[in-house]
MDAnalysis code that builds the backbone (N, CA, C; Angstrom):
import MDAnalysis as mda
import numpy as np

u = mda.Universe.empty(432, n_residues=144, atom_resindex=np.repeat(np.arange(144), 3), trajectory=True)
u.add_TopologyAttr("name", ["N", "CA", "C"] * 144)
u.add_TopologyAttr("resid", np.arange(1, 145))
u.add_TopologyAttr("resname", ["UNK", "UNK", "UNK", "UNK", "UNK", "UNK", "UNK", "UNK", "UNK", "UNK", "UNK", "UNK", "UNK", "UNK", "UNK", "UNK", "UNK", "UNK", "UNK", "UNK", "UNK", "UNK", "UNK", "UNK", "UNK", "UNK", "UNK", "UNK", "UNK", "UNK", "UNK", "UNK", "UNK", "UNK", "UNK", "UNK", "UNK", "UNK", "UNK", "UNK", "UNK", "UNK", "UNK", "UNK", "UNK", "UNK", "UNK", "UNK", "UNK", "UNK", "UNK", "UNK", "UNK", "UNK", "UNK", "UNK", "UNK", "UNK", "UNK", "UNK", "UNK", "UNK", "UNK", "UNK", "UNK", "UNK", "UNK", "UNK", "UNK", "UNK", "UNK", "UNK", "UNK", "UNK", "UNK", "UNK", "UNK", "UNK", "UNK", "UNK", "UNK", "UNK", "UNK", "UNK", "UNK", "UNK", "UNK", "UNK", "UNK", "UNK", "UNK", "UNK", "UNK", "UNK", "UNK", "UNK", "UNK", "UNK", "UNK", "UNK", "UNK", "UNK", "UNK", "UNK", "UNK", "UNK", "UNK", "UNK", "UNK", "UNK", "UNK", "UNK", "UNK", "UNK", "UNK", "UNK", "UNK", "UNK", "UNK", "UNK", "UNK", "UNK", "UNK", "UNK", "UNK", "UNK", "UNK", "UNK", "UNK", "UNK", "UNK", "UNK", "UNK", "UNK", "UNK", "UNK", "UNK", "UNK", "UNK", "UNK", "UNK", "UNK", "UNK", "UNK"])
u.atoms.positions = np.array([
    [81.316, -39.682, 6.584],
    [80.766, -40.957, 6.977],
    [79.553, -40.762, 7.879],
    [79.676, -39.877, 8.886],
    [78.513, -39.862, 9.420],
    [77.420, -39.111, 8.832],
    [77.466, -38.038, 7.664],
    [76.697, -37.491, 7.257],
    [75.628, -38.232, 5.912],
    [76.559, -39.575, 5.836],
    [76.148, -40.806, 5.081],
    [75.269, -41.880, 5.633],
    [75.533, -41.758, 6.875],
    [74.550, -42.998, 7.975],
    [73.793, -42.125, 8.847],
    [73.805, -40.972, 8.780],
    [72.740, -39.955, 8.998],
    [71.737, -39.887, 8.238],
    [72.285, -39.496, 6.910],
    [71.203, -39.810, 5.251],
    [70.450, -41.124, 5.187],
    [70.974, -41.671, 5.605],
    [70.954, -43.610, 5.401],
    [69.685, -43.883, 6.325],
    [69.783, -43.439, 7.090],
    [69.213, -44.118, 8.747],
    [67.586, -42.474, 8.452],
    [67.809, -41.278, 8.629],
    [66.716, -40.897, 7.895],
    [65.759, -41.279, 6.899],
    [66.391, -41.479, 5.609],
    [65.740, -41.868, 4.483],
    [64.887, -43.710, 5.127],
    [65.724, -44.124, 5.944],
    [64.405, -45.353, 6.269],
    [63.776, -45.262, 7.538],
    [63.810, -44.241, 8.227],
    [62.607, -43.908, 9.098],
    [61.338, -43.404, 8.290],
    [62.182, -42.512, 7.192],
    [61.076, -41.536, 6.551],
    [60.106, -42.915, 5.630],
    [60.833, -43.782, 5.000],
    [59.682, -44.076, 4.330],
    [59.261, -45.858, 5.170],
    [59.724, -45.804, 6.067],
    [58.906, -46.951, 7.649],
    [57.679, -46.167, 7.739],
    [58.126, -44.376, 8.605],
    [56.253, -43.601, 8.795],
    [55.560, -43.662, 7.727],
    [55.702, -43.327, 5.961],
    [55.239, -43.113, 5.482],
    [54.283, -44.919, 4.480],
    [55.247, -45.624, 4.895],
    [54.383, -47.009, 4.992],
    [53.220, -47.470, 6.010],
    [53.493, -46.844, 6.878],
    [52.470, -47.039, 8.456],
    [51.283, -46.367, 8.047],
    [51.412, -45.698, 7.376],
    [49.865, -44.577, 6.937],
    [49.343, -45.378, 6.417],
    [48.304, -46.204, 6.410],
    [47.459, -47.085, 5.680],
    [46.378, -46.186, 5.023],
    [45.619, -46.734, 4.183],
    [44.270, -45.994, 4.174],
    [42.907, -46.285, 5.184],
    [43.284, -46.796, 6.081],
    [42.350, -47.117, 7.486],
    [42.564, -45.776, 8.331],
    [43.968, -45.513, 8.182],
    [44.430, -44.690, 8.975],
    [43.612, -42.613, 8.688],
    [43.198, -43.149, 7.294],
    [42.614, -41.673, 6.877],
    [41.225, -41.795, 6.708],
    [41.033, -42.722, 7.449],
    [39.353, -43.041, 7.605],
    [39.168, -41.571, 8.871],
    [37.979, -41.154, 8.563],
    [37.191, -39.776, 9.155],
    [36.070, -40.525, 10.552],
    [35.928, -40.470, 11.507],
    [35.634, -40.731, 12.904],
    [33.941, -40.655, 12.271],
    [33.398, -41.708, 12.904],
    [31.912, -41.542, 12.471],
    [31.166, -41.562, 13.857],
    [30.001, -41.133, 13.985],
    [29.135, -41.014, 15.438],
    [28.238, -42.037, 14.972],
    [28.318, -42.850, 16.117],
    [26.674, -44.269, 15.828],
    [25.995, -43.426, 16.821],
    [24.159, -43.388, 15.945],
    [23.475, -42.650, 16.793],
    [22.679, -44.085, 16.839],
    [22.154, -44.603, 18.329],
    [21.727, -45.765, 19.038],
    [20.647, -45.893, 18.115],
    [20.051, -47.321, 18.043],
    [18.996, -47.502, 17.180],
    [17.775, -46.937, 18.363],
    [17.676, -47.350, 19.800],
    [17.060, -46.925, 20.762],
    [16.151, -45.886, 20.680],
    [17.150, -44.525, 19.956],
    [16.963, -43.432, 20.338],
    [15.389, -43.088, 19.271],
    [14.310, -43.333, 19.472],
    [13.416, -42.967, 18.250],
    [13.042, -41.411, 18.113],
    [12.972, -41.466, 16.741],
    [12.688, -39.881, 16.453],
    [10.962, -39.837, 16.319],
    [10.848, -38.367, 16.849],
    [9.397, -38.020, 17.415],
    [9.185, -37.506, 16.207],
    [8.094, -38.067, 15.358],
    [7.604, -37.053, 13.810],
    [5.801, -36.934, 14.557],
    [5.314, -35.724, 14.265],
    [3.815, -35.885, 14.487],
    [3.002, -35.913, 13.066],
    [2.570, -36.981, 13.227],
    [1.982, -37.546, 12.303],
    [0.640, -36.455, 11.692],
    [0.069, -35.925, 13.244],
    [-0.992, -35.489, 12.649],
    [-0.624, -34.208, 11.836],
    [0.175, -33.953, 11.906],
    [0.807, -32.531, 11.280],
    [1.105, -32.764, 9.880],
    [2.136, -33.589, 10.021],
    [2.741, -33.829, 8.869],
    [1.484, -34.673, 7.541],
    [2.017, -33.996, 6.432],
    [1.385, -34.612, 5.175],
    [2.199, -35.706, 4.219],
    [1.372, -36.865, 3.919],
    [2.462, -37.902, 3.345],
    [1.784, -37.810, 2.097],
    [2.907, -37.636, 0.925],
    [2.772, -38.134, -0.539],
    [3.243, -39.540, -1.451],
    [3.581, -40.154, -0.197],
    [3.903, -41.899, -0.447],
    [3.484, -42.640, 0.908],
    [2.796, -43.629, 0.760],
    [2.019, -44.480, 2.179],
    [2.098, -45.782, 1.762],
    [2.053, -46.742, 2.665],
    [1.633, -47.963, 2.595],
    [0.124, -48.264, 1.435],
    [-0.971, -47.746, 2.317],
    [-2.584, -48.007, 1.511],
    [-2.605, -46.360, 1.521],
    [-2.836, -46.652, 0.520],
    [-3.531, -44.867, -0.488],
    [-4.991, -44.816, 0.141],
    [-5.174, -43.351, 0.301],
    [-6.710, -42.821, 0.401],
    [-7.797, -43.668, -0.355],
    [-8.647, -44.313, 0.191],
    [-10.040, -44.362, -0.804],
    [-11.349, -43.784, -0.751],
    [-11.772, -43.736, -1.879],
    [-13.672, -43.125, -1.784],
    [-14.360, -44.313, -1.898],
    [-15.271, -44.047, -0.929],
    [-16.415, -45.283, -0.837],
    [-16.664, -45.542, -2.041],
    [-16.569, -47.009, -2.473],
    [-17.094, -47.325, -4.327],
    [-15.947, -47.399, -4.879],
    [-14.457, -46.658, -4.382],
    [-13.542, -46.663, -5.642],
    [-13.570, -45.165, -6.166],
    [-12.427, -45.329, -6.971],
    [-11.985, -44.058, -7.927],
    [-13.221, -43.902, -9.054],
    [-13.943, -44.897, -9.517],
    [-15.390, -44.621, -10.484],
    [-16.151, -43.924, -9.762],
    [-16.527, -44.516, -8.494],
    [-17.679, -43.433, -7.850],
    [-17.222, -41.916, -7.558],
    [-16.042, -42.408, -7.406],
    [-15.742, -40.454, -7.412],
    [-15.743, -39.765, -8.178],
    [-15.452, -40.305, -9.567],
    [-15.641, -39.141, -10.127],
    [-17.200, -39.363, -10.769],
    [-17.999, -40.286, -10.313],
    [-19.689, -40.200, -10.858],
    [-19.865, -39.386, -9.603],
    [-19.544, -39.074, -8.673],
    [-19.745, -38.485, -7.872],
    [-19.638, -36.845, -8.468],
    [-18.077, -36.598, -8.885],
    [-17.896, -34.950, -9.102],
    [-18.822, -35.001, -10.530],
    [-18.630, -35.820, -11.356],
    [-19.730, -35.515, -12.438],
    [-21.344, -35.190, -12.139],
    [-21.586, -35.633, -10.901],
    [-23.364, -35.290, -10.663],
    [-23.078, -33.935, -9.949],
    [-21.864, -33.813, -9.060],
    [-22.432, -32.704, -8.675],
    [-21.649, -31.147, -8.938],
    [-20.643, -31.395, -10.198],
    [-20.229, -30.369, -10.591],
    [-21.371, -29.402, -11.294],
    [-21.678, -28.064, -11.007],
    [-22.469, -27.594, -11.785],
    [-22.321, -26.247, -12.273],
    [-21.833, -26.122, -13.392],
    [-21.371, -24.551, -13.873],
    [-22.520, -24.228, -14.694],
    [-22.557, -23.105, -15.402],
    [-23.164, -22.566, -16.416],
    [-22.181, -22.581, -17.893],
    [-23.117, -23.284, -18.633],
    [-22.548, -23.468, -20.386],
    [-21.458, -22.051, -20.351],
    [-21.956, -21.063, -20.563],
    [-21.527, -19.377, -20.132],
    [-19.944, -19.380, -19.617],
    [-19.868, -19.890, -18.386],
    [-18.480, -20.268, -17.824],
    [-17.785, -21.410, -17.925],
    [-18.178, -22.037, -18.507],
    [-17.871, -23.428, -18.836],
    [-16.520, -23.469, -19.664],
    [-14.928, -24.085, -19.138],
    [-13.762, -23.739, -20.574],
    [-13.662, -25.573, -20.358],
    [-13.742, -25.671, -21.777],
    [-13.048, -27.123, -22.109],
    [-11.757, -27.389, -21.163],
    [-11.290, -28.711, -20.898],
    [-9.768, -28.957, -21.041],
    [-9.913, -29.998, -19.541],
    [-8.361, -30.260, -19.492],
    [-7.642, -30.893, -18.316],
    [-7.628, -29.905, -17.166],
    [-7.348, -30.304, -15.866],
    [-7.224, -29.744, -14.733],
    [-6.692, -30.774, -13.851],
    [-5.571, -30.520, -13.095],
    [-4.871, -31.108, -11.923],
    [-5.339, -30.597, -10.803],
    [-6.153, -31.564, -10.114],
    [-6.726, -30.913, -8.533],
    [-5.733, -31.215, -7.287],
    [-5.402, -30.923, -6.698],
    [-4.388, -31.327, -5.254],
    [-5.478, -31.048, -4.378],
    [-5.486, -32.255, -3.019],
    [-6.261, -32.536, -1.889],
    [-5.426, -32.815, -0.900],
    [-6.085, -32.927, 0.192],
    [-5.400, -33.526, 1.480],
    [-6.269, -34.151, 2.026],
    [-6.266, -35.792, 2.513],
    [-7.221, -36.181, 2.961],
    [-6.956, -36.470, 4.547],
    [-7.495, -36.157, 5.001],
    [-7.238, -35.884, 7.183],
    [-7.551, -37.344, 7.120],
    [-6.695, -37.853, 8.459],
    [-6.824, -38.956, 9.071],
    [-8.317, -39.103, 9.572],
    [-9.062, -38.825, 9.217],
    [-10.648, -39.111, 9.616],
    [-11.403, -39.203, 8.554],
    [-10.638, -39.037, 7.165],
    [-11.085, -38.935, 5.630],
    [-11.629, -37.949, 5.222],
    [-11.821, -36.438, 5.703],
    [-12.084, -35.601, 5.469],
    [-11.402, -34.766, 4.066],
    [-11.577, -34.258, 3.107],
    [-10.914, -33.552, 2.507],
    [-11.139, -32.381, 2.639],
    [-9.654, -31.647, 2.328],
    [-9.414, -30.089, 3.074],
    [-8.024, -29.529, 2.191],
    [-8.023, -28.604, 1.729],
    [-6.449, -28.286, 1.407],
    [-7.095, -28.229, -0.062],
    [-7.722, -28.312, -0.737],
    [-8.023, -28.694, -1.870],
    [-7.835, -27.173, -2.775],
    [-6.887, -27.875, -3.835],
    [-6.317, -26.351, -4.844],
    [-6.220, -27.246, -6.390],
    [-6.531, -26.073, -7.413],
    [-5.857, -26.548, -8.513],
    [-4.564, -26.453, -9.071],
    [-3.848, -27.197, -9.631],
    [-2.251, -27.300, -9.676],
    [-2.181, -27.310, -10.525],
    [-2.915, -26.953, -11.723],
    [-2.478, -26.996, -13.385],
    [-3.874, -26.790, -13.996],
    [-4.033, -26.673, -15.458],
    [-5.272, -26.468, -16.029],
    [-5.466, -24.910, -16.144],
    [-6.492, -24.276, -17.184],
    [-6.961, -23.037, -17.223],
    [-9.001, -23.306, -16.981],
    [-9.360, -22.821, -15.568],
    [-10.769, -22.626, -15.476],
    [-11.312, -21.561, -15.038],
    [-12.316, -20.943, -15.518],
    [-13.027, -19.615, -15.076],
    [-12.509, -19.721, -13.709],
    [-12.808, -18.682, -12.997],
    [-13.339, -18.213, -11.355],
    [-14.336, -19.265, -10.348],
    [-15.775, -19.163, -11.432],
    [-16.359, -19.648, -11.174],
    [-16.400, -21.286, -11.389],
    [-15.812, -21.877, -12.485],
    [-15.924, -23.364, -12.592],
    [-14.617, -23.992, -10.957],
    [-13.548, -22.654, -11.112],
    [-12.662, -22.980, -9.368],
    [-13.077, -23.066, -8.377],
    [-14.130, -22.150, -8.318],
    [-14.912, -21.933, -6.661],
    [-15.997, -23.684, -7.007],
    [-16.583, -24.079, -7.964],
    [-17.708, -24.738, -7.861],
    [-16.429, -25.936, -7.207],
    [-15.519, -26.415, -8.170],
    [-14.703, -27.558, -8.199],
    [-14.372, -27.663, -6.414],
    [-13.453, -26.613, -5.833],
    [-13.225, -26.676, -4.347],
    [-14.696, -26.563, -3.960],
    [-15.577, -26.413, -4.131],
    [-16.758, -26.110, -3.108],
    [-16.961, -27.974, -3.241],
    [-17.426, -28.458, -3.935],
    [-17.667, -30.162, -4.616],
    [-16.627, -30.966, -4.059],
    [-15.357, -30.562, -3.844],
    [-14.059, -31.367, -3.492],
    [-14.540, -31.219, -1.786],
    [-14.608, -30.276, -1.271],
    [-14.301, -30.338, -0.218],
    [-15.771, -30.269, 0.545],
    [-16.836, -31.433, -0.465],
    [-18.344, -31.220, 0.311],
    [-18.255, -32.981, -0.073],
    [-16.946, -33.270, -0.425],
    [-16.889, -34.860, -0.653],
    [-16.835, -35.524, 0.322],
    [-17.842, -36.671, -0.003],
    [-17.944, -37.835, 1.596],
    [-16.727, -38.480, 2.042],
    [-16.657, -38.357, 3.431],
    [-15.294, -38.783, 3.908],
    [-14.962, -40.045, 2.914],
    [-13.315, -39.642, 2.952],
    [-12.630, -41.171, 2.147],
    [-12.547, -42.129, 3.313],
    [-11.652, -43.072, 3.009],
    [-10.877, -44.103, 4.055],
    [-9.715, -43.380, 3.830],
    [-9.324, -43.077, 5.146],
    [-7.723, -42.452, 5.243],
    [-6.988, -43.235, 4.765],
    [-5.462, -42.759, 4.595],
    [-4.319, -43.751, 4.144],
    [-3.832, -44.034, 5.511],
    [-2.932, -45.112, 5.050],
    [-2.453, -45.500, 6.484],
    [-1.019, -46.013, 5.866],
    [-0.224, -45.401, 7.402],
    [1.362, -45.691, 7.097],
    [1.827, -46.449, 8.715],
    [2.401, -47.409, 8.510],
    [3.034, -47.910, 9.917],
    [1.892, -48.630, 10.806],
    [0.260, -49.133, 9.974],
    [-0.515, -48.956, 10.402],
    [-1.462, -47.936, 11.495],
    [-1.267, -46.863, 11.112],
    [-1.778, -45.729, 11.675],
    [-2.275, -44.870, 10.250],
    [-3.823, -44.202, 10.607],
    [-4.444, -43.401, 9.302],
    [-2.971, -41.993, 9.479],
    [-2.821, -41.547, 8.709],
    [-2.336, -40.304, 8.138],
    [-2.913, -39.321, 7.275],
    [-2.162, -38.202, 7.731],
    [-2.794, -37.382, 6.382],
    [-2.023, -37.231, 4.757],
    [-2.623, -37.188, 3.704],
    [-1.681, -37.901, 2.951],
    [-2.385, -36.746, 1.577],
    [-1.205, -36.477, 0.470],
    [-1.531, -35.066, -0.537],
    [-1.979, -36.181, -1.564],
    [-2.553, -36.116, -2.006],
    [-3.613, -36.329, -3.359],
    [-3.571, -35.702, -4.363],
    [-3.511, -36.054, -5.636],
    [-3.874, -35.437, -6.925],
    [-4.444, -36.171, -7.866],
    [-5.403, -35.506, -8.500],
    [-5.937, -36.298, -9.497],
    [-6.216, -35.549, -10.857],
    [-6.435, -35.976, -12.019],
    [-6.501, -34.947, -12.961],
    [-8.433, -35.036, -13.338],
    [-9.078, -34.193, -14.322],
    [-10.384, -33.722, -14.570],
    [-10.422, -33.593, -15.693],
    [-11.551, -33.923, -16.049],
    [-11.401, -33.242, -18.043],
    [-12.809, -32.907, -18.182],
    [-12.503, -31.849, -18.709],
    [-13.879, -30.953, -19.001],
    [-14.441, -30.945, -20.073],
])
């Protein structure tokens, strides 16, 4: 008898605790970090590839490239047909700097003319994020 109301009286403690376990109860502890607390990014350092207002060239995207068309100048000799992906960086003062090709096949020489032309380009209008200019990565493609 008592090893019956021993059994008895166990078996409904055991499944009372095992009802109390909710799934609230196996929720994992989370840290609120204060909205207060602002994080320090330096802008001038950092390079953005998504902004509010995109880089511009005085005139627009036409004048730029009537721009690289007047003053690209190779020799027929070195000259290879095709596409080319240029990557830029334009500095918060509109300067371009950083300037590489990212795709395409061109002589030596049509590479050196292209960065020499990219980076003798008249300041843009910086981009601007948060209303502040940034520096911001650029690409554009070329066809030869």
């Amino acid at each position: 008898m008592k090893k019956t109301l021993f059994l008895f009286l166990f078996t409904i403690v055991t499944v009372i605790g095992a009802k109390a376990q909710t799934a609230d109860d196996a929720k994992v502890d989370t840290i609120d970090i204060p909205s207060e607390m602002p994080r320090q990014i330096d802008t001038k350092v950092m390079v953005f590839t998504a902004v509010e207002s995109e880089p511009k060239f005085p005139g627009g995207m036409q004048e730029f490239y009537k721009y690289l068309g007047n003053s690209i100048n190779v020799p027929a000799s070195l000259f290879v047909k095709g596409r080319v992906q240029v990557s830029f960086v334009v500095e918060t003062d509109g300067q371009v700097v950083e300037t590489k090709i990212i795709k395409g096949i061109v002589t030596q020489k049509m590479k050196q003319e292209i960065l020499r032309v990219f980076n003798a380009s008249p300041k843009w209008k910086p981009a601007i994020q948060n209303g502040r200019p940034v520096r911001v990565q650029y690409s554009i493609p070329l066809s030869f």
